[in-house]
PyMOL commands that place a pseudoatom at each C-alpha (Angstrom):
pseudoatom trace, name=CA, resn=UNK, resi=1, chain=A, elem=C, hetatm=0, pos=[115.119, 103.198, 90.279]
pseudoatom trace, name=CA, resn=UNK, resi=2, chain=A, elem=C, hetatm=0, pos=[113.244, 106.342, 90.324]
pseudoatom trace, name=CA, resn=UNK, resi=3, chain=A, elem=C, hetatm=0, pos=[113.811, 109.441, 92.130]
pseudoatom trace, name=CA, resn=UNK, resi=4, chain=A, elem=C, hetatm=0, pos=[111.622, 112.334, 93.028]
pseudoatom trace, name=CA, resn=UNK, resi=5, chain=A, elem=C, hetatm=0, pos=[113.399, 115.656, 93.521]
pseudoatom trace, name=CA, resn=UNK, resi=6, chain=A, elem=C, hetatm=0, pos=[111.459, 117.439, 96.919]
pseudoatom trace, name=CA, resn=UNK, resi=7, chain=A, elem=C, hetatm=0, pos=[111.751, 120.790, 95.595]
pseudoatom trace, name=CA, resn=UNK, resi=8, chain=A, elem=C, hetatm=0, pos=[109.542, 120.756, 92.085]
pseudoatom trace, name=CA, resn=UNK, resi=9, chain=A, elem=C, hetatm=0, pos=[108.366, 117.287, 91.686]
pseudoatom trace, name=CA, resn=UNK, resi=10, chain=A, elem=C, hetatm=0, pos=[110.589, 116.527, 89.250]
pseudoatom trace, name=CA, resn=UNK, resi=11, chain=A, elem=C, hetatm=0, pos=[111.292, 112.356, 88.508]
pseudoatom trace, name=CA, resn=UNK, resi=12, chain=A, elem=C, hetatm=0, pos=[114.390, 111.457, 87.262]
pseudoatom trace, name=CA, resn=UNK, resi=13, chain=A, elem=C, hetatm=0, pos=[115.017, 107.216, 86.279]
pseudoatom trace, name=CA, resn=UNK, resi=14, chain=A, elem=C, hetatm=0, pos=[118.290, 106.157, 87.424]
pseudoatom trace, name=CA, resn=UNK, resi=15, chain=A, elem=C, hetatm=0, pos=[120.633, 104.420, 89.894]
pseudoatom trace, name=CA, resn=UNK, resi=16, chain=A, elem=C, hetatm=0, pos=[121.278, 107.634, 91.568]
pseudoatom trace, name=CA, resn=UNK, resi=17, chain=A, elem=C, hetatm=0, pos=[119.660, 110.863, 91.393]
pseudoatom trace, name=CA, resn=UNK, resi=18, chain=A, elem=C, hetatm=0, pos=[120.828, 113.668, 89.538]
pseudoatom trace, name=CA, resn=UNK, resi=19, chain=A, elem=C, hetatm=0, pos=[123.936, 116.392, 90.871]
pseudoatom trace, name=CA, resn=UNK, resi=20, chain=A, elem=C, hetatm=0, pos=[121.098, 118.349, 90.398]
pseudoatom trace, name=CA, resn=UNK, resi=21, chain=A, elem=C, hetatm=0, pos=[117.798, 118.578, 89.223]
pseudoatom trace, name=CA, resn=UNK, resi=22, chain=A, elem=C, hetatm=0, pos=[117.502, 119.137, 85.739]
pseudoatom trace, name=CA, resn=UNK, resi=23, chain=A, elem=C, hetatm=0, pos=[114.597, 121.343, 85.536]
pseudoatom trace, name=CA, resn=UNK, resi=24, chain=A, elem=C, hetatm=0, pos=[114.751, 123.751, 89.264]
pseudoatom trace, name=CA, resn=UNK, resi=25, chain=A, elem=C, hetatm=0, pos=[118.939, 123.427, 90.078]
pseudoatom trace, name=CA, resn=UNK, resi=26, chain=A, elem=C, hetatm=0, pos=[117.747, 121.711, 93.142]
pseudoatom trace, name=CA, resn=UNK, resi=27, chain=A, elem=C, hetatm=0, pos=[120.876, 119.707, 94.198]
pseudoatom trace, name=CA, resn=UNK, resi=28, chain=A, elem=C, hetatm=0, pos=[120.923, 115.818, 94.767]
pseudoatom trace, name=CA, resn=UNK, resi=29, chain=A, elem=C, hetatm=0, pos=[120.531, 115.890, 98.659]
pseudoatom trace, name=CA, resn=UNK, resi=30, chain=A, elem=C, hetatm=0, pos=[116.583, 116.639, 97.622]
pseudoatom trace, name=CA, resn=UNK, resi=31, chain=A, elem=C, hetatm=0, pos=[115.958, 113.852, 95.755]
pseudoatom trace, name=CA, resn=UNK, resi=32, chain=A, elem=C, hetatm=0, pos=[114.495, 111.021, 97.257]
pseudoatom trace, name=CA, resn=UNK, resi=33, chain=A, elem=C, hetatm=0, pos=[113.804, 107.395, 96.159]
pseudoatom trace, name=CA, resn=UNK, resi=34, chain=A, elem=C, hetatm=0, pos=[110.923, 106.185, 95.023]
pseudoatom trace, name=CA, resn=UNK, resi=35, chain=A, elem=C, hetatm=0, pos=[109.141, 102.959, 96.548]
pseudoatom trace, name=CA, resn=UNK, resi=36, chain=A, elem=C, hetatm=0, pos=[109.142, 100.072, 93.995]
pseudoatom trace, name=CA, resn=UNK, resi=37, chain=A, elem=C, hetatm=0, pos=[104.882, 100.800, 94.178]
pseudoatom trace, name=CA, resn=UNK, resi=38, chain=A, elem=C, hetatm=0, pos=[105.101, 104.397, 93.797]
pseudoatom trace, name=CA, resn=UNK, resi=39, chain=A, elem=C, hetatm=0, pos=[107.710, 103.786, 90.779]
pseudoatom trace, name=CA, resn=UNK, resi=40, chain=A, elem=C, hetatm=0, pos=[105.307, 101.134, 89.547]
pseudoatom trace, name=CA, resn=UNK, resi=41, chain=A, elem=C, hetatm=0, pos=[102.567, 103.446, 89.057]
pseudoatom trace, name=CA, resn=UNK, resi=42, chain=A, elem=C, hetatm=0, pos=[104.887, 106.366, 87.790]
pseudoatom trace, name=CA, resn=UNK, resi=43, chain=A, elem=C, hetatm=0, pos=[105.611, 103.590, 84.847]
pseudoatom trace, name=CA, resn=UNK, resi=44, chain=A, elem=C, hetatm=0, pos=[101.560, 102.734, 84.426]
pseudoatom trace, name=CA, resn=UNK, resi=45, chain=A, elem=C, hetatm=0, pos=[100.811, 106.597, 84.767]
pseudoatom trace, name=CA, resn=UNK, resi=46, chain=A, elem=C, hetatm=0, pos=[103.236, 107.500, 82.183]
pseudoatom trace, name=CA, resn=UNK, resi=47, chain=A, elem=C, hetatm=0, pos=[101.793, 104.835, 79.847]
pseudoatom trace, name=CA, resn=UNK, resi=48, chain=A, elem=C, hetatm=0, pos=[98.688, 105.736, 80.008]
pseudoatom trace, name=CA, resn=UNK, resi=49, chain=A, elem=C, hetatm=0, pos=[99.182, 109.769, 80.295]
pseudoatom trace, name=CA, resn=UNK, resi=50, chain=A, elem=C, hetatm=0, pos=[100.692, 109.303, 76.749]
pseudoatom trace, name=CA, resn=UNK, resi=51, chain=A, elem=C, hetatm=0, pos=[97.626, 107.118, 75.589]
pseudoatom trace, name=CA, resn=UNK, resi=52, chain=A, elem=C, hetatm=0, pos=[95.818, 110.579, 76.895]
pseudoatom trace, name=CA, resn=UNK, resi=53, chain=A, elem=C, hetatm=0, pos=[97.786, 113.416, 74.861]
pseudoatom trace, name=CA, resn=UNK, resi=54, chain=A, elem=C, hetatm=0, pos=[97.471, 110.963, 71.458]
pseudoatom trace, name=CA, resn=UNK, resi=55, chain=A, elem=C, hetatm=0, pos=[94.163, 111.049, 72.189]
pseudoatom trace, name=CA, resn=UNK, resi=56, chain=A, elem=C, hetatm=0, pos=[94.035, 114.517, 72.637]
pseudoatom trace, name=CA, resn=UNK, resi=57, chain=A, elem=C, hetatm=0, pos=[96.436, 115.270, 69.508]
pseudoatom trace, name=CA, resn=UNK, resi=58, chain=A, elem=C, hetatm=0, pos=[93.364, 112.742, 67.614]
pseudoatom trace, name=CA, resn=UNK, resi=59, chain=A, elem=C, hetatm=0, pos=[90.787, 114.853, 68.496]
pseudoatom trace, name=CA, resn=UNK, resi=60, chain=A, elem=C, hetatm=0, pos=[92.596, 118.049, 67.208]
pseudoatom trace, name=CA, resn=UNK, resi=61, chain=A, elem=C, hetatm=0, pos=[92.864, 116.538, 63.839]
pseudoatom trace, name=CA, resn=UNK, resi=62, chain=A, elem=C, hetatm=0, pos=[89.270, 115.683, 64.217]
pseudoatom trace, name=CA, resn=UNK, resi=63, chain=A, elem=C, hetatm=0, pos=[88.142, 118.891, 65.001]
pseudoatom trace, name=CA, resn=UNK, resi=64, chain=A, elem=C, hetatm=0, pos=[90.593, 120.754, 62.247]
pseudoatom trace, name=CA, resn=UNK, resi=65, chain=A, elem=C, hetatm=0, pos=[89.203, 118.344, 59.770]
pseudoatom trace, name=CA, resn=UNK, resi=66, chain=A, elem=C, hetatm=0, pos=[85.083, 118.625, 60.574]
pseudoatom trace, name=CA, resn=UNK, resi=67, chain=A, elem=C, hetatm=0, pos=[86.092, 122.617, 60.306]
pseudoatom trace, name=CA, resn=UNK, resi=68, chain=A, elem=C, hetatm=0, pos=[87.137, 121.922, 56.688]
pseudoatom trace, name=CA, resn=UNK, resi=69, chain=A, elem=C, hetatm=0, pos=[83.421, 120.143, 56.104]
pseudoatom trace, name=CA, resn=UNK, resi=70, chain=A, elem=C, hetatm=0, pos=[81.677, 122.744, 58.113]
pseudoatom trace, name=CA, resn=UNK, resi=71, chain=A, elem=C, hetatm=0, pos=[83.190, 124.935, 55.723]
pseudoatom trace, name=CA, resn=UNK, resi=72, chain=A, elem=C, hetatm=0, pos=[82.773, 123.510, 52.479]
pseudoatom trace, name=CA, resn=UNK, resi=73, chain=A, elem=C, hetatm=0, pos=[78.923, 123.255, 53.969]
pseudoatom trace, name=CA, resn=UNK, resi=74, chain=A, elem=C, hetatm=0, pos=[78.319, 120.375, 50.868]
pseudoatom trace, name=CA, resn=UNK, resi=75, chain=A, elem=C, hetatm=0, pos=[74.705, 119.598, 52.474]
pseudoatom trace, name=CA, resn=UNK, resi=76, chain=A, elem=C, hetatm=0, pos=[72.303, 119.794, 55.497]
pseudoatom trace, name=CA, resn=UNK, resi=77, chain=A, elem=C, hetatm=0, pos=[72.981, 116.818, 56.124]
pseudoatom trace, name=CA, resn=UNK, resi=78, chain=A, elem=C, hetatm=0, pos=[76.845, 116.654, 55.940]
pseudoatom trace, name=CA, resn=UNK, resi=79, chain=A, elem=C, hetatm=0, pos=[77.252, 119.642, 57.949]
pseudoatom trace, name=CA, resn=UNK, resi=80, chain=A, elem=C, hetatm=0, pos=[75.278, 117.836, 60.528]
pseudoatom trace, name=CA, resn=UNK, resi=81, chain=A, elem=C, hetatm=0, pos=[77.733, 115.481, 60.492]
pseudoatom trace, name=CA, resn=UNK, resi=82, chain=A, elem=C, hetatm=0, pos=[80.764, 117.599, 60.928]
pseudoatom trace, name=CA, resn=UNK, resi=83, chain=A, elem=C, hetatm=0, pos=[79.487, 119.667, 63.608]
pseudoatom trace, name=CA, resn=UNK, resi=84, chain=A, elem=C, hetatm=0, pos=[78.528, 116.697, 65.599]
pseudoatom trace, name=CA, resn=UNK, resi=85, chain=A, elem=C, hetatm=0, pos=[82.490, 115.304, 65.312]
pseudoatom trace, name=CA, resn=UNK, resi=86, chain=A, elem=C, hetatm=0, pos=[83.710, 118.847, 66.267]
pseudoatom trace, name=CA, resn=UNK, resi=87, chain=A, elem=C, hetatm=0, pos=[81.418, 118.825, 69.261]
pseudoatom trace, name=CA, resn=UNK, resi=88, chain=A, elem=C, hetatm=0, pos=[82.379, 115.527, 70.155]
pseudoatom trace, name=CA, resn=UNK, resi=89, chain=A, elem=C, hetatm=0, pos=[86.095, 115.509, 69.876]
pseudoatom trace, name=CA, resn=UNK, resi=90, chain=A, elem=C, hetatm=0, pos=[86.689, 118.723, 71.908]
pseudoatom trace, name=CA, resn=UNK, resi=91, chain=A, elem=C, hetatm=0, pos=[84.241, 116.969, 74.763]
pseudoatom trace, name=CA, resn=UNK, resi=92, chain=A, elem=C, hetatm=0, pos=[86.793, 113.978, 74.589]
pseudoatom trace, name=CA, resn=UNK, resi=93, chain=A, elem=C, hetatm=0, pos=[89.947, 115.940, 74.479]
pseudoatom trace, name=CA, resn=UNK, resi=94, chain=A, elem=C, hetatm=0, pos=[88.224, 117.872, 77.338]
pseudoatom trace, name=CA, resn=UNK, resi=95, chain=A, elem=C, hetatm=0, pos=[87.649, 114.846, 78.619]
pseudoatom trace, name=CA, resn=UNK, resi=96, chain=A, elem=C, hetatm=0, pos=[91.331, 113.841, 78.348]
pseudoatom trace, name=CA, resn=UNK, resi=97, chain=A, elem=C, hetatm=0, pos=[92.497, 116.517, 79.887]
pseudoatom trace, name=CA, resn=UNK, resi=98, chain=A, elem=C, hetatm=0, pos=[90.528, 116.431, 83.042]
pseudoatom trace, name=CA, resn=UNK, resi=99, chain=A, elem=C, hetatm=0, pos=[91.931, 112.806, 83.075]
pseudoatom trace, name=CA, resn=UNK, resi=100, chain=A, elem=C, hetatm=0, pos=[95.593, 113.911, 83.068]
pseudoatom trace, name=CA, resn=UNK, resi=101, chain=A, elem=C, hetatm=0, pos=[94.785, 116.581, 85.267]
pseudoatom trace, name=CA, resn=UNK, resi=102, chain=A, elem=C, hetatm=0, pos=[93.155, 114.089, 88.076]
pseudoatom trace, name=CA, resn=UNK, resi=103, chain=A, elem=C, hetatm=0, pos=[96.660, 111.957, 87.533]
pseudoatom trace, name=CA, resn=UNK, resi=104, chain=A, elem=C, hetatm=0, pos=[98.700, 114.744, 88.444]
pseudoatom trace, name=CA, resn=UNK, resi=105, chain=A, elem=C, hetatm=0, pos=[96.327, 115.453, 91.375]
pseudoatom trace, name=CA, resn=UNK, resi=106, chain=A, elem=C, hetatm=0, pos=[96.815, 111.770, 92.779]
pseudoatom trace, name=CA, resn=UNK, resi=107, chain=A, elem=C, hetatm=0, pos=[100.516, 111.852, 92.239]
pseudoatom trace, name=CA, resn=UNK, resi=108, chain=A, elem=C, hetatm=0, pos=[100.326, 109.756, 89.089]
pseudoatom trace, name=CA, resn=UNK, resi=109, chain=A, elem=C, hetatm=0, pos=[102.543, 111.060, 86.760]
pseudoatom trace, name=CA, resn=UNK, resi=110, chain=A, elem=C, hetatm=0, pos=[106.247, 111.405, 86.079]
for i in range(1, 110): cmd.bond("trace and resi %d" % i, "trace and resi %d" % (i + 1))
show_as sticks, trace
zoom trace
């Protein structure tokens, strides 16, 4: 079972909601229970919102490690190269982030 505390947002997994809620003090008389669909998609959301911040945490390495061949600036054509994968992995983790954003916006996270 899920529960959704009415005061922050806050989902807590369990057969009854918390005293209170862990993260605003709300107490349990705000917490109300989820809808086997709306807990379905909390589960799918949360899947796939983790798929998002390893993909995000990817593209920092990316970017951290194209800085390191920018720097050591070997070639014309190498530095092409790593400028091209720092471009592109901050578009994706930009990309990423809008994504989790939108989930949050539709109520698809927890």
């Amino acid at each position: 079972m899920k529960w959704r505390c009415g005061v922050c947002g806050y989902i807590h997994d369990g057969d009854q909601p918390p005293e209170k809620c862990p993260k605003c003090g709300a107490p349990r008389e705000k917490f109300a229970q989820l809808t086997e669909e709306e807990a379905g998609l909390i589960d799918r959301s949360r899947y796939t919102n983790n798929l998002h911040a390893k993909l995000i945490a990817l593209m920092q390495k990316v970017e951290a490690l194209a800085d390191e061949g920018i720097k050591d600036n070997l070639d014309p054509g190498c530095l092409t190269v790593f400028q091209a994968a720092k471009k592109q992995a901050h578009i994706l983790a930009q990309m990423a982030k809008a994504e989790i954003q939108t989930h949050i916006s539709k109520g698809k996270w927890g």
